[in-house]
C-alpha atoms as one frame of an Amber mdcrd trajectory, in Angstrom:
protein
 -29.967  69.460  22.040 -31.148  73.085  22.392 -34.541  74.990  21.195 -36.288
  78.036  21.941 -40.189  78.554  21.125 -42.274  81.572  21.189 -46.138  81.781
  22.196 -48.006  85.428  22.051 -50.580  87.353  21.056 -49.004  89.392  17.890
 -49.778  92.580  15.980 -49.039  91.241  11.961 -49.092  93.393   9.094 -47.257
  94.469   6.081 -48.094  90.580   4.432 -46.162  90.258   0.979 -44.867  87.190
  -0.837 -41.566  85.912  -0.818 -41.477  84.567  -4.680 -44.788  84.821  -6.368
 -43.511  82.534  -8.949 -42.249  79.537  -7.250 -43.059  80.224  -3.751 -46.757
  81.522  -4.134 -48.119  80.734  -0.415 -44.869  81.645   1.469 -45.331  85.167
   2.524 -43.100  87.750   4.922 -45.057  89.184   7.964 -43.824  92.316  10.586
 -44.926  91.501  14.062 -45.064  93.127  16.524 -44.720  92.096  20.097 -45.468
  94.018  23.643 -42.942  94.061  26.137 -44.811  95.581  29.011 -42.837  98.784
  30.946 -40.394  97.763  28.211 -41.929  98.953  25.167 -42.551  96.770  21.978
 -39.954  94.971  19.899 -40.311  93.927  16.031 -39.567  90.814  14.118 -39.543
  89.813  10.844 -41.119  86.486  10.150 -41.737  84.113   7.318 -45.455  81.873
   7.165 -46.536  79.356   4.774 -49.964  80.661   4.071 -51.276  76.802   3.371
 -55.037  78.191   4.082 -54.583  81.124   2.189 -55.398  83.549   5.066 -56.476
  87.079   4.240 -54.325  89.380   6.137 -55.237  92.716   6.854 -52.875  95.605
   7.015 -53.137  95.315  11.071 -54.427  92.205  12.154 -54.119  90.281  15.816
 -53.098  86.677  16.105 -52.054  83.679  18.145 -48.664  82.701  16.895 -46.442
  80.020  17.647 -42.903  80.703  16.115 -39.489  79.387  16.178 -37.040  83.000
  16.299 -33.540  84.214  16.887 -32.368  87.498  17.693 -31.912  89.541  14.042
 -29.292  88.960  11.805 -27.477  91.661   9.526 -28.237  90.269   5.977 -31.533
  89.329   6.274 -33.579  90.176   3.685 -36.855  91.323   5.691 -37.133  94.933
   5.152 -41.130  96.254   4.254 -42.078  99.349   2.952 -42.680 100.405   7.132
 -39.341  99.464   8.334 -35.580  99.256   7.078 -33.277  96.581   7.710 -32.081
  97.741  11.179 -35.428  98.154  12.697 -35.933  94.543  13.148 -35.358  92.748
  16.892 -35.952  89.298  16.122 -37.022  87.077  12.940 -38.075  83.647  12.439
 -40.708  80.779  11.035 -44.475  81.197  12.109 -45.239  77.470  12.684 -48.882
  78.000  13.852 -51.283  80.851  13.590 -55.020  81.688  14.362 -56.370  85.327
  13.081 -58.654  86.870  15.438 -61.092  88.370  14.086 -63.400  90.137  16.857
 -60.648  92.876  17.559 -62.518  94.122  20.125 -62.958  90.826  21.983 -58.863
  90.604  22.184 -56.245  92.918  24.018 -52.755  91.908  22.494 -51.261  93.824
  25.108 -49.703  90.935  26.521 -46.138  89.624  27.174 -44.568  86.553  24.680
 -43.994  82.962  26.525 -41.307  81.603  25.789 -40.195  78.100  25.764 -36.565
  77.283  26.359 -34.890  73.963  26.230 -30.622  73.314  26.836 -27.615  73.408
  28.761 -27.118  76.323  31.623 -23.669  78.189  30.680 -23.612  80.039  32.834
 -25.270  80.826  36.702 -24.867  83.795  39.784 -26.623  80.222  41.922 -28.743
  82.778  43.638 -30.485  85.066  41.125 -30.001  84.372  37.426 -28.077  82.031
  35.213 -27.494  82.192  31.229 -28.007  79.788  28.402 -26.751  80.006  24.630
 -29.489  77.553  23.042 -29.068  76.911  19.111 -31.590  75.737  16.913 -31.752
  75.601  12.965 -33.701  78.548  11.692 -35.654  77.811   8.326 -36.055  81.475
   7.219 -32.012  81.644   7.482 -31.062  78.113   6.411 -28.337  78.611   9.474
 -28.145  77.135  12.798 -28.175  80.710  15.351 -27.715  80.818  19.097 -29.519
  82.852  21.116 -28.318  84.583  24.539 -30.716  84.187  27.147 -30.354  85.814
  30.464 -32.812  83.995  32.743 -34.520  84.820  36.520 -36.782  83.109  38.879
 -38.491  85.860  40.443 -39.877  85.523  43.976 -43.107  84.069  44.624 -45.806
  82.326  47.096 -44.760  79.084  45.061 -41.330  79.060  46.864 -42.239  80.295
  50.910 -41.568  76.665  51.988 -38.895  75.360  49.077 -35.983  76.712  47.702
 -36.166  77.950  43.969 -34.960  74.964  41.426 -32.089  77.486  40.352 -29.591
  75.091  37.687 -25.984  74.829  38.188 -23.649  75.366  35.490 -23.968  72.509
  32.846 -27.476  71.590  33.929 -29.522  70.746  31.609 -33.193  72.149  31.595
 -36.694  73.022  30.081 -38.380  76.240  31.193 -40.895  78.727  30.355 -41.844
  82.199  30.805 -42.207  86.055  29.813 -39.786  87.618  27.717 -39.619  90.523
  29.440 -36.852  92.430  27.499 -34.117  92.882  24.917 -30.921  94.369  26.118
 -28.615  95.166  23.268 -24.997  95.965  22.727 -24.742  99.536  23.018 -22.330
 100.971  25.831 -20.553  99.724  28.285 -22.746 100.563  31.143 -25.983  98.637
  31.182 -28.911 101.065  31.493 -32.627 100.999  30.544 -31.452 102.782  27.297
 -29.682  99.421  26.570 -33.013  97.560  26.096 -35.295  97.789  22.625 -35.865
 101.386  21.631 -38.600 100.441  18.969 -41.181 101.846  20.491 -44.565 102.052
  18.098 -47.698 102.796  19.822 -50.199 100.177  19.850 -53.622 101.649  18.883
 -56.903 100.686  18.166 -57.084  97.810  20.651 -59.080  97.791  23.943 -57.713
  99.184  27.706 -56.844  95.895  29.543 -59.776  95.292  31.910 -59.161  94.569
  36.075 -59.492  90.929  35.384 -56.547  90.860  32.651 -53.408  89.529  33.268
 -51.319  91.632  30.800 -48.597  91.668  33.551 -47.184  94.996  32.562 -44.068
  94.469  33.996 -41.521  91.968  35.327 -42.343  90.927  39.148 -38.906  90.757
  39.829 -36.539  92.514  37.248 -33.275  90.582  36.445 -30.158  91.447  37.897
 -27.585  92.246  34.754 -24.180  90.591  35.656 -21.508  93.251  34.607 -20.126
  93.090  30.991 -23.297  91.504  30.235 -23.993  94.981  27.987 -21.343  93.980
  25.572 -23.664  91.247  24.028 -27.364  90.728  22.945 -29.527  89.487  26.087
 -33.408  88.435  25.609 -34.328  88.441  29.166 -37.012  85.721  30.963 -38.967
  85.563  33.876 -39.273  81.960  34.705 -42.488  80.412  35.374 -41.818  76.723
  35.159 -38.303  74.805  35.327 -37.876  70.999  34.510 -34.542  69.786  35.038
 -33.625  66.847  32.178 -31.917  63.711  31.929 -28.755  62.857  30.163 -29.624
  60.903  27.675 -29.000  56.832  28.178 -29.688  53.620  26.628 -33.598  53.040
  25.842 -35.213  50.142  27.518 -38.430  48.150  26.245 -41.709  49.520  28.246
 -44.315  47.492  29.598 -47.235  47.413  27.148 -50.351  47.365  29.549 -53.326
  46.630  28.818 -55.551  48.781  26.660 -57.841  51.537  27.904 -61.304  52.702
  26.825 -61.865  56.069  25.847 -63.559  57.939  28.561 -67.183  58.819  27.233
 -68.545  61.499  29.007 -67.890  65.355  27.401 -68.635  69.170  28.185 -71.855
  70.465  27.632 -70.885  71.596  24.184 -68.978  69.469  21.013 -67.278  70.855
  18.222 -69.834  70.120  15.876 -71.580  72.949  17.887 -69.509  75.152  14.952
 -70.764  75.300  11.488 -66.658  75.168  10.172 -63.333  75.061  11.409 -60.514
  77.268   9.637 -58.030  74.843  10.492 -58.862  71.507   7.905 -58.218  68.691
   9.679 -54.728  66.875   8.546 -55.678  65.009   4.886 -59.097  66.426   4.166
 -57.678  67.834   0.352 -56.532  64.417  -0.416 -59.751  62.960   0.826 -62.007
  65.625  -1.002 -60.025  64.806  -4.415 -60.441  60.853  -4.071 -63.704  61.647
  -3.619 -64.375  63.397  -6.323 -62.283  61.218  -8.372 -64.402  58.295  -7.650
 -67.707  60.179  -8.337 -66.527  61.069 -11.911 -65.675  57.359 -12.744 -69.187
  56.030 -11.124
């Protein structure tokens, strides 16, 4: 079992529907993500617009997506860029649309969430992982090649870094710091993602803003490694998992009381919430229903 997840704050624009006839709410979106030192890469992603969200030509929001590296016949091209400008595409599973611009700098690199079974590892430095997961927008199950590091840090002065053997099977996170694609044989910074838009109108990141630029500790490419797509991650957190094995009853305990004290604020502090909570329609049109029979 294999996934891969992506977290970030995300440049959207160019919204238009997939089928206006049958498919009203399902809509394509560009986004585009920052990369740090590395420039910005674009993606081509499909959202079911369930709320009805008003998209603006540029707006900035919180995504959560499933993605894979970009596929030749996808059918994702906008009116701003052709087929081949595209780095990565993918389902939107969760989205919030800032809407203070000013209070947001998107200038930030993706997390990335990585589950499955290590392929391949240099035990000191790096190791690789081909994780494949069913992609929605493609109807296809697509791997994607992941070249993973564990960069130095104070975490590790009196441990050794949990690098994975070959055939390990893990759960990590961290920055995707690059895309290296196949382009010569000689891996050079002209290998990574060459779409490089400028990002305007937003804010210069403040002292006390953790953009993180730049990779701490740059991965070392293995050689060959240029003949084949790479999406390169810093790794902030490693779990190593079971194998799975035969499920045993648990121990029901006994039941616990909700803890009762809270913040100073609540939630009802906020006049709405964008995001209905799960089954309000259906409860608004029972309601209804039965105040037309009384």
């Amino acid at each position: 079992m294999s996934s891969v997840q992506l977290t970030a704050l995300a440049l959207i624009g160019n919204p238009r529907q997939i089928d206006a006839k049958d498919k009203p709410k399902s809509i394509l979106l560009d986004v585009e993500l920052f990369l740090g030192a590395y420039g910005e890469i674009s993606g081509g992603f499909r959202y079911y617009n369930a709320n009805n969200i008003n998209f603006e030509q540029v707006s900035i929001c919180f995504v959560q997506a499933i993605f894979t590296k970009a596929q030749p016949d996808a059918k994702i091209a906008s009116l701003s860029l052709g087929e081949d400008d595209y780095d990565i595409l993918g389902d939107i599973t969760w989205l919030i649309l800032v809407t203070d611009k000013a209070a947001v700098d998107p200038r930030r690199l993706p997390w990335v969430s990585v589950s499955g079974t290590v392929k391949d590892t240099d035990g000191e430095l790096t190791f690789k992982l081909n994780p494949e997961q069913w992609i929605p927008m493609e109807q296809s199950s697509i791997r994607l090649p992941i070249l993973a590091s564990i960069p130095d840090s104070p975490r590790y002065k009196d441990r050794k870094k949990p690098m994975p053997h070959r055939g390990s099977i893990i759960s990590f996170s961290g920055f995707l710091t690059r895309i290296i694609k196949p382009k010569s044989n000689e891996p050079t910074e002209n290998n990574d993602s060459t779409v490089n838009p400028d990002v305007t109108d937003v804010p210069a990141p403040g002292p006390s803003q953790n953009t993180k630029p730049h990779p701490s500790s740059p991965a070392t490419i293995p050689p060959g490694s240029s003949a084949e797509w790479q999406f390169v991650v810093e790794v902030e957190n490693l779990t190593f998992l079971a194998r799975a094995e035969p499920s045993t009853p648990n121990t029901i305990g006994a039941s616990r009381t909700l803890g009762k004290r809270k913040l100073g604020s609540s939630f009802s502090d906020w006049d709405s919430s964008p995001s209905p909570a799960p089954g309000a329609g259906k409860r608004r049109r029972e309601n209804a229903s039965s105040k037309s029979k009384a």
